[in-house]
N, C-alpha and C positions, 0 to 999 in steps of 0.2 A: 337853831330855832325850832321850838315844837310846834304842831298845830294840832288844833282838834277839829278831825272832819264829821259833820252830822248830816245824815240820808236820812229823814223822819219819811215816811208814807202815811198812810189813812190810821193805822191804828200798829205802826213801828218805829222804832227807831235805831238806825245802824251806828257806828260811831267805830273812828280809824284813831287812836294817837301815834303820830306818823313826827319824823324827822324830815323838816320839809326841804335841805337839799340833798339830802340823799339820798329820800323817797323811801326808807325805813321805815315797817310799821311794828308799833312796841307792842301797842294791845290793840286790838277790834273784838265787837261783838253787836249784841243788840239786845231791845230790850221789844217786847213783842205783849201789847195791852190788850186785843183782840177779844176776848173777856172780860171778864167783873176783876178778873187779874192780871198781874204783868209777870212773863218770863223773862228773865233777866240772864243772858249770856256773856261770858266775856273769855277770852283766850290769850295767852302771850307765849312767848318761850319758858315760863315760867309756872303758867299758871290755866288752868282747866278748869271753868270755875259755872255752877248753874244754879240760879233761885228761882224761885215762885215767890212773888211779893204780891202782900195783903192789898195793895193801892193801883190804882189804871190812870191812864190819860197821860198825856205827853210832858207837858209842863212836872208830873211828879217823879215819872220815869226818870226825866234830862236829871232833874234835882239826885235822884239815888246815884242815879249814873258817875256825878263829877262827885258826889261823897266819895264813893267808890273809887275811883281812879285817883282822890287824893291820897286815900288810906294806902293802896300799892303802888301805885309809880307817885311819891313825893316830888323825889327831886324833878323828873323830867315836868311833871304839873307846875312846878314852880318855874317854868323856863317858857309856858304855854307863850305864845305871841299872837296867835292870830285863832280865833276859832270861827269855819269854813262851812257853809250851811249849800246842800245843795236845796234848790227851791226850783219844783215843780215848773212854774208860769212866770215867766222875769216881765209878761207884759211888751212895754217894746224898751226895756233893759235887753242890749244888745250883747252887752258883756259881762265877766263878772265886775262885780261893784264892792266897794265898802258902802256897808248900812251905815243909813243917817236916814234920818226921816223923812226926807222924800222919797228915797230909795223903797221905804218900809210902806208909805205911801201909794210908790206905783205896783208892789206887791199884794197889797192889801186891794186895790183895785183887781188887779188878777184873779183875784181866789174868787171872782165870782166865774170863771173859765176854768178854774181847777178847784172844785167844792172840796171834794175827798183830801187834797194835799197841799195845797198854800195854806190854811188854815192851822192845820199842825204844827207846820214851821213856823207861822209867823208866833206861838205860843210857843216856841222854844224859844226864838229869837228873843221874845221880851226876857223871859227865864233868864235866860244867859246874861241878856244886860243886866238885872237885877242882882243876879251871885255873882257876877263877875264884869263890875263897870268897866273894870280898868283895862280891859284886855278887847282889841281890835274885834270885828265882827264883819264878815264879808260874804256875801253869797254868790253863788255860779248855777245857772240858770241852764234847763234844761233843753229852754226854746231858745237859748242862744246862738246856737249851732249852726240853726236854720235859717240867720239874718241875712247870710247869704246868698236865701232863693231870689232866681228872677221874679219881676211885677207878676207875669202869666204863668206862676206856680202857686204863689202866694194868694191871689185875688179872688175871691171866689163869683161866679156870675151872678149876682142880686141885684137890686136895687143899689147904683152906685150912691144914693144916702143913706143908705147902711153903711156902706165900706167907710164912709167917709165919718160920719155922725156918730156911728157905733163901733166902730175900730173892728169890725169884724173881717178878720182872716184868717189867711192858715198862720198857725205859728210854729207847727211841729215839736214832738216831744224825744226824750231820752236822747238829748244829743249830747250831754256827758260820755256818755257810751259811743256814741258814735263819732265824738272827735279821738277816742281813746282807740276804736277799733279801727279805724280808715289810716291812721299813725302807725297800728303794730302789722295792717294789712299791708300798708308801703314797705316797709321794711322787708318784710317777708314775700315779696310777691316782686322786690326789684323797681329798677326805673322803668319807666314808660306804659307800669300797668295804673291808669290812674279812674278806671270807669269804673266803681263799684256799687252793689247793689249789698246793705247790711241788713239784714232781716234781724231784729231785737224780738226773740218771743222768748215772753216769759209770761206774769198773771197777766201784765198789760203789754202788749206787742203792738210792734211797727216794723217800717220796712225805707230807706229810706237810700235816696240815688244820691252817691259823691262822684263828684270828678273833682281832681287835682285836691283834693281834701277838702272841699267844700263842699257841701248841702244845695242839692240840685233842686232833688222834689221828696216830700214825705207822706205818707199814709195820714197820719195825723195830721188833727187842723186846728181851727180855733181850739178846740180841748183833744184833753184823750181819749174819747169815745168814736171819733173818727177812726175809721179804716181797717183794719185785720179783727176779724174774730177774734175775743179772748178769757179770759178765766171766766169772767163774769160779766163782761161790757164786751155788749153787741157787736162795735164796731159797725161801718157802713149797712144802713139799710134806708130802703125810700121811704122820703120826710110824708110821705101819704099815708105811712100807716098809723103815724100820731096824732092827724088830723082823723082819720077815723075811728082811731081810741077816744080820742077827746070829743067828738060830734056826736056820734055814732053809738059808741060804748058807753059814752058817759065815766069815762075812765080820769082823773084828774090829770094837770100835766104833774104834778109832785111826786104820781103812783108811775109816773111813766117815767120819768126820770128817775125814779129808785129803780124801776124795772130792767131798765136799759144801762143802767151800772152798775145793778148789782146782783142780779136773778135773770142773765141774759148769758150769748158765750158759750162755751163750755156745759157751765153748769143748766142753761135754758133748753139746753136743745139734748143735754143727757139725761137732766134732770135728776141728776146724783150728784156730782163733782164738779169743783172748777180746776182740781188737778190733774194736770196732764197725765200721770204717772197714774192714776185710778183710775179715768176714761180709758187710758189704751188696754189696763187689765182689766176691764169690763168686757172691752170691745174683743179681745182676746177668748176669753170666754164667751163670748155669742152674745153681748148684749147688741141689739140693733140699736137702737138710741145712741148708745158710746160710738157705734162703728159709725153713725149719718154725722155727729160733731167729729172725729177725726177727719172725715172723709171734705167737710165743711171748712173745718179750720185749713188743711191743707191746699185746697181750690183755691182761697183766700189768697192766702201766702203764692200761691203759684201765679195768679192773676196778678199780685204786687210786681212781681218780680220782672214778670212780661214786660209791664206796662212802663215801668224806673228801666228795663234796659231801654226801649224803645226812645223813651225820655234822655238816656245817655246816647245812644246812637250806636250802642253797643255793649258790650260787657266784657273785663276782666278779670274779675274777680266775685265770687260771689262768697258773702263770711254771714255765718249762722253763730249768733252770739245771746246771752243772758239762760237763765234756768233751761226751758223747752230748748232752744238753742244749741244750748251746750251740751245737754245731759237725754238729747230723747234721738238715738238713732231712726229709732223707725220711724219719726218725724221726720228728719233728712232724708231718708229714703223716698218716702211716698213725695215728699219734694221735689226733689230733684224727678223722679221720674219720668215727666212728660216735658223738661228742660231741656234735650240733648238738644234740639233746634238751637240755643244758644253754646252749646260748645262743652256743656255743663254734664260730666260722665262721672261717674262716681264708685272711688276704691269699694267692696263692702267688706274688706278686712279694717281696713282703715276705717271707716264708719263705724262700723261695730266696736269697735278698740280704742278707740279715740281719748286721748288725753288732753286737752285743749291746754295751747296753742298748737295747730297741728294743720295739718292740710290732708284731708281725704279724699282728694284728688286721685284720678285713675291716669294708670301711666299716659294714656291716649286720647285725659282731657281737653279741649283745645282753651279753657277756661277754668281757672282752678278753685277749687269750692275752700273755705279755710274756716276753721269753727277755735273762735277765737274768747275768752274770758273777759265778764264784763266787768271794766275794773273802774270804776267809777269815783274809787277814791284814789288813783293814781293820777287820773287828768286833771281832779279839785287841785292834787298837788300842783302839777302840774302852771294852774292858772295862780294859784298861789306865788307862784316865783314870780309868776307875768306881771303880774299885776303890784307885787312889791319890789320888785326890782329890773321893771322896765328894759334895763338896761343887756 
């Protein structure tokens, strides 16, 4: 049985053609619209393959994409069963689901909490029905994960006719990733270590407490603009300064909400980049600006982590995972730094060198740090089984 997995974001789309019990991927790549164009990637054992196409937007992209993968994998396209959408905000979709119109309904309800990214999806999703009726369509949800926080994590203190009237809570995000990493962190870390703290920093970053592989508490909340500094969205800051934009400034809320998701972060406070890998070589070079955002972002990330052990009642594990995650030593470092109080000592050969999946733990950790790869289209598979064969 083939599937086709699609990760659409604000202005991308990833896409896996995978063998769904043996978790084989044939081809992945993406297609990246970010401009007036689209870059079109695809790779297999076969095949290294890159365009610039004349056209943007999601719906045209998805369309080249399945020409594309008919013209080189025929056969495996003609065996497709299920095509697997992850989608941002499931709402209170608890699980993954086959789409049907309610489903597409309480999603579409959603994207008013994830503006940037249910949107795109749900313009693939109809796409897809349309070139392709015949073939199943199911999504896996990235606030799923987190259906298992208690009431006094999820609630947030307002006006209990908000809570109730406006469905307004926390729902947390990238929990694809995080039921992918708490799984390869059990494994790797043995029984009995079950209190983990998974820090996801990448353009958009979280930080989120499992025990026993469930979702305790997360930085994120109603949307993704809650909690850790990131590429370009704020993350936590006090709701007084919007009231003063808006009174005061005379600032719109439409110019503050583009501001705080997109020109915030990273990039707000360097004011050159929302890439990690160009702030740290700024900051390297003497920019101040680049060195107060590292030195921010990391505070950030440190105050997460305190706060999710304290919430666990402890710590066993702590796993740095997604782009900054994986790929920025000196991020880890200046991290872990002021952590030994938890247990938390860190190799800096093994730091420095690091091939994820891996443990750069110091021999005389009392707590082992694990920098693990976000694999996002292995857990889709994953629920793919779940969900068609129960059994």
């Amino acid at each position: 049985m083939i599937a086709l997995i699609l990760n659409s974001g604000s202005s991308s789309l990833k896409f896996h053609l995978a063998h769904v019990k043996n978790k084989t991927i044939i081809a992945h790549g993406m297609a990246d619209w970010a401009g007036d164009k689209c870059v079109y990637k695809l790779q297999s054992q076969e095949v290294d393959f890159q365009s610039t196409l004349s056209f943007s937007g999601a719906a045209p992209c998805f369309h080249h994409l399945l020409n594309d993968l008919k013209s080189r994998f025929q056969n495996e396209v003609s065996q497709l069963a299920i095509i697997a959408h992850r989608v941002v905000h499931g709402g209170n979709l608890a699980h993954a689901t086959i789409l049907d119109s309610n489903t597409l309904d309480e999603i579409k309800d959603a994207s008013t909490f994830a503006p940037l990214h249910n949107p795109p999806a749900l313009e693939i999703i109809h796409e897809a029905f349309k070139l392709l009726p015949e073939i199943k369509q199911m999504a896996c949800f990235d606030t799923a994960f987190h259906s298992t926080m208690p009431k006094a994590a999820y609630t947030y203190p307002i006006p209990h006719a908000w809570t109730e009237d406006f469905k307004l809570r926390r729902y947390g995000f990238h929990g694809l990733n995080y039921a992918w990493c708490s799984t390869k962190a059990g494994l790797m870390l043995g029984p009995g270590k079950t209190r983990l703290v998974i820090c996801h920093l990448g353009h958009g970053a979280s930080a989120c407490a499992v025990n026993d592989g469930k979702s305790i508490h997360t930085t994120m909340g109603l949307t993704p603009l809650e909690g850790l500094m990131m590429g370009t969205r704020s993350g936590t800051i006090d709701p007084g300064i919007i009231f003063h934009l808006a009174h005061r400034q005379n600032v719109s809320t439409a110019e503050i909400e583009k501001s705080l998701l997109k020109n915030s972060g990273l990039l707000g406070v360097s004011g050159k980049s929302a890439d990690m890998r160009l702030v740290i070589s700024l900051a390297q070079q003497g920019d101040e600006r680049a060195k107060l955002a590292i030195e921010i972002y990391c505070l950030r990330v440190q105050q997460a982590i305190g706060s999710l052990s304290a919430t666990l009642g402890g710590l066993d594990g702590l796993i740095f995972t997604a782009g900054v995650g994986e790929n920025s030593p000196v991020i880890r470092e200046k991290v872990i730094a002021k952590l030994a109080f938890l247990g938390l000592e860190l190799d800096p050969e093994l730091n420095n060198n690091c091939k994820p999946d891996c443990d750069i733990s110091a021999a005389n950790s009392k707590t082992r740090i694990l920098v693990l790869t976000a694999r996002e289209e292995l857990q889709i598979l994953n629920e793919i089984n779940s969900l068609l064969c129960p059994c």
